[in-house]
mmCIF file of the C-alpha atoms, coordinates in Angstrom:
data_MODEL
# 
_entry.id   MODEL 
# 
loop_
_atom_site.group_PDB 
_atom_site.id 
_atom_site.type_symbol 
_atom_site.label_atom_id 
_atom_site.label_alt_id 
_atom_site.label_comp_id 
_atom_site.label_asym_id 
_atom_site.label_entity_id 
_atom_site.label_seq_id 
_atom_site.pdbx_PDB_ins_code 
_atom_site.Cartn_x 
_atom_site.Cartn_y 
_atom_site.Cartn_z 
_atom_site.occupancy 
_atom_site.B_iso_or_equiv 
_atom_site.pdbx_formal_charge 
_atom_site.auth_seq_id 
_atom_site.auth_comp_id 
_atom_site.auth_asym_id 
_atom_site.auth_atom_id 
_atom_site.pdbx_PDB_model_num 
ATOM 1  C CA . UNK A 1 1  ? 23.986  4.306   -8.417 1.00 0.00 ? 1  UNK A CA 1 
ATOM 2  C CA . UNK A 1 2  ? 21.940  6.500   -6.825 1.00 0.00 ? 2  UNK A CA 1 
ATOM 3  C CA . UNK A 1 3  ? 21.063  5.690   -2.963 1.00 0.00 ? 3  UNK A CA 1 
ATOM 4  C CA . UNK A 1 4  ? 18.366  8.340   -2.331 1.00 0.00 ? 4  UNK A CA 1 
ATOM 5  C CA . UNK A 1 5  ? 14.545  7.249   -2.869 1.00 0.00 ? 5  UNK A CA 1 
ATOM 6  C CA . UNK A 1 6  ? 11.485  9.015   -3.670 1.00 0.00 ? 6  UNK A CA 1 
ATOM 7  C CA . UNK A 1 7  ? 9.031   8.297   -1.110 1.00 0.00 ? 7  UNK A CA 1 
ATOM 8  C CA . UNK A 1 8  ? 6.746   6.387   -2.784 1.00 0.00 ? 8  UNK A CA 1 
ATOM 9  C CA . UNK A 1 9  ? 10.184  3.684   -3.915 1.00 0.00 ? 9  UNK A CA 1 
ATOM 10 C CA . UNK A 1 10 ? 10.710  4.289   -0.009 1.00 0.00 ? 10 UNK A CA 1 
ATOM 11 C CA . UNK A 1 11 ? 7.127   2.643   1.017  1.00 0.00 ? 11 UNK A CA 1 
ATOM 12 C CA . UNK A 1 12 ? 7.648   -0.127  -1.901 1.00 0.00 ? 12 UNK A CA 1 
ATOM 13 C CA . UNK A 1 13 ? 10.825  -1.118  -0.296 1.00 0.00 ? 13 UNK A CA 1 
ATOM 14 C CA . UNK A 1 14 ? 9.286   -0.864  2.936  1.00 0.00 ? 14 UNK A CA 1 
ATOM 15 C CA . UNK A 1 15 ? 6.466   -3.103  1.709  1.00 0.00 ? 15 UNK A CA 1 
ATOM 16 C CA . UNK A 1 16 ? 8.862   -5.691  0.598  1.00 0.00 ? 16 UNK A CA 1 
ATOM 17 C CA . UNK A 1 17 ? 10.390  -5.768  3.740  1.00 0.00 ? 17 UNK A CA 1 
ATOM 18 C CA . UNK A 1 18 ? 7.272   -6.771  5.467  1.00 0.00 ? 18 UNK A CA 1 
ATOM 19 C CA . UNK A 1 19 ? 6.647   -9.441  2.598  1.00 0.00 ? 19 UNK A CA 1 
ATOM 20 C CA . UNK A 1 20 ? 9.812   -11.171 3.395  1.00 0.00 ? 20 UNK A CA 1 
ATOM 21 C CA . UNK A 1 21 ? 10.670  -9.464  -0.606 1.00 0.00 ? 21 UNK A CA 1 
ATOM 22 C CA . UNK A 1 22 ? 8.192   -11.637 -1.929 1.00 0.00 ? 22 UNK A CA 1 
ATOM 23 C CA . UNK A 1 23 ? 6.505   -9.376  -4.833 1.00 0.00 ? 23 UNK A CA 1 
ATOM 24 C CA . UNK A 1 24 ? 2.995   -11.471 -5.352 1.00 0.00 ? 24 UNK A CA 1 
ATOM 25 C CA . UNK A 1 25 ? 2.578   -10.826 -1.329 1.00 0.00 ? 25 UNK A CA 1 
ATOM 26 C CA . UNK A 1 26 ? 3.087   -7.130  -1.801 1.00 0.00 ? 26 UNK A CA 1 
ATOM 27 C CA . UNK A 1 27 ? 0.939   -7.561  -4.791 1.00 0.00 ? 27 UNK A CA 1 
ATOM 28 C CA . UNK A 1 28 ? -2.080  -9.466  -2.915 1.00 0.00 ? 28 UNK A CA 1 
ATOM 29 C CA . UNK A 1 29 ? -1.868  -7.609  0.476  1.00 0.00 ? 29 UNK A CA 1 
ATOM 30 C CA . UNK A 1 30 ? -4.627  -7.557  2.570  1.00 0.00 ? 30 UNK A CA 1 
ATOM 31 C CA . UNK A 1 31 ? -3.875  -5.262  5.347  1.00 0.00 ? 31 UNK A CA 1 
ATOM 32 C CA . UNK A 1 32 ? -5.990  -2.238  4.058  1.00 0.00 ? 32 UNK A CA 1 
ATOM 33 C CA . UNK A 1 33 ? -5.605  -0.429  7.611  1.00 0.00 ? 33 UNK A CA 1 
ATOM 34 C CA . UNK A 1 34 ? -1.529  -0.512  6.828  1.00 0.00 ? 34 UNK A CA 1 
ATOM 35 C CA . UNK A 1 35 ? -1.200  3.543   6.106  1.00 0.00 ? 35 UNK A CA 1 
ATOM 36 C CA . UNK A 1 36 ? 1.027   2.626   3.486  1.00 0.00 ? 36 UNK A CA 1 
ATOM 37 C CA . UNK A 1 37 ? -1.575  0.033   1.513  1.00 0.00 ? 37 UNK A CA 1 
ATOM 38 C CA . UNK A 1 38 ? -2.291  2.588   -1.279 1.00 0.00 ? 38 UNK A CA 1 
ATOM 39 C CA . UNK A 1 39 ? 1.443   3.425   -1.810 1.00 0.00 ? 39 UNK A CA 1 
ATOM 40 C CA . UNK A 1 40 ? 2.530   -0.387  -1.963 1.00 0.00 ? 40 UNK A CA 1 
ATOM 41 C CA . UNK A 1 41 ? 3.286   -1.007  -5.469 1.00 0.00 ? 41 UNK A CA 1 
ATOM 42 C CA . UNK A 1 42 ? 5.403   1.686   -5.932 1.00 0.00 ? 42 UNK A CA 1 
ATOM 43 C CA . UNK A 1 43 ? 3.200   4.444   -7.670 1.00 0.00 ? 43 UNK A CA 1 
ATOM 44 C CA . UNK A 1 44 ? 0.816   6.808   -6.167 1.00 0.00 ? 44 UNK A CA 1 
ATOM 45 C CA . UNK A 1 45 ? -2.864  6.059   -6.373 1.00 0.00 ? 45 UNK A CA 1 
ATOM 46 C CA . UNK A 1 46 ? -5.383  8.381   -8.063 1.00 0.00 ? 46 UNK A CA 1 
ATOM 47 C CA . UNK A 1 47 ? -8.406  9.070   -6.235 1.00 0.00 ? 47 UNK A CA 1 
ATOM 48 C CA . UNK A 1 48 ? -10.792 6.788   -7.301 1.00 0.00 ? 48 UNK A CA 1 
ATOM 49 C CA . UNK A 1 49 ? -8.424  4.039   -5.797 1.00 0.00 ? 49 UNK A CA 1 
ATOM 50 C CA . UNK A 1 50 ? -8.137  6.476   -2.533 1.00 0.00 ? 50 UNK A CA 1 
ATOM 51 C CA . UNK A 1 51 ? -12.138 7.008   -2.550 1.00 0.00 ? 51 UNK A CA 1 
ATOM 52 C CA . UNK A 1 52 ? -12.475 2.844   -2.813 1.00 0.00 ? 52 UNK A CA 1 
ATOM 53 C CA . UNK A 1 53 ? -10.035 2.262   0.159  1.00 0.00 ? 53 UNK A CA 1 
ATOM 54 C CA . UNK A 1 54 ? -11.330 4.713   2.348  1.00 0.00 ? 54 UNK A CA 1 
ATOM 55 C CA . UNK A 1 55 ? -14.722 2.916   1.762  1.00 0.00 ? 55 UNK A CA 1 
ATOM 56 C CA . UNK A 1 56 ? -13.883 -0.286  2.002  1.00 0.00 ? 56 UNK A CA 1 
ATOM 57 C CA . UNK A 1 57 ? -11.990 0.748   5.761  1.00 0.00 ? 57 UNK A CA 1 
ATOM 58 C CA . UNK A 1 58 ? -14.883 2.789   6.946  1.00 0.00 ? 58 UNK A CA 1 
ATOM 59 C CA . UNK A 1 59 ? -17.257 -0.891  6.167  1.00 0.00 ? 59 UNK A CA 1 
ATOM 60 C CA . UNK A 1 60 ? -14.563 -2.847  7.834  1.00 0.00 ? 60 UNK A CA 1 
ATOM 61 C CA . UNK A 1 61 ? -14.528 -0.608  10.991 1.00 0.00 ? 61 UNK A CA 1 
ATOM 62 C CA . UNK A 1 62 ? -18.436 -0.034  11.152 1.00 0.00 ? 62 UNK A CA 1 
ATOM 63 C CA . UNK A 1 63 ? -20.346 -3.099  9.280  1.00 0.00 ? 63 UNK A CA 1 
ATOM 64 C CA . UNK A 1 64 ? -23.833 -1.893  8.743  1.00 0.00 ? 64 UNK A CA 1 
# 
């Protein structure tokens, strides 16, 4: 068995953690500000996902 990670298994783990290692609440987070939101199902996002998040955190910090 191999103990070491990748990072992105690290945050996943990590997420679970904080979900009490309940998948469908790592699945349906809501804390976009969490630096590790993107990174929470265990793959990295592609840009378009990054682009979206970024948006959707700049709205949620300045609503027009």
């Amino acid at each position: 068995m191999n103990l070491y990670k990748t990072p992105v298994k690290a945050i996943r783990a990590k997420c679970l953690d904080c979900c009490c290692n309940q998948y469908g609440e790592v699945l349906n987070c809501t804390v976009i500000k969490c630096a590790l939101y993107p990174y929470r199902l265990g793959k990295r996002p592609n840009e378009e996902t990054l682009d979206t998040l970024k948006k959707a955190k700049d709205e949620s910090e300045h609503p027009s």
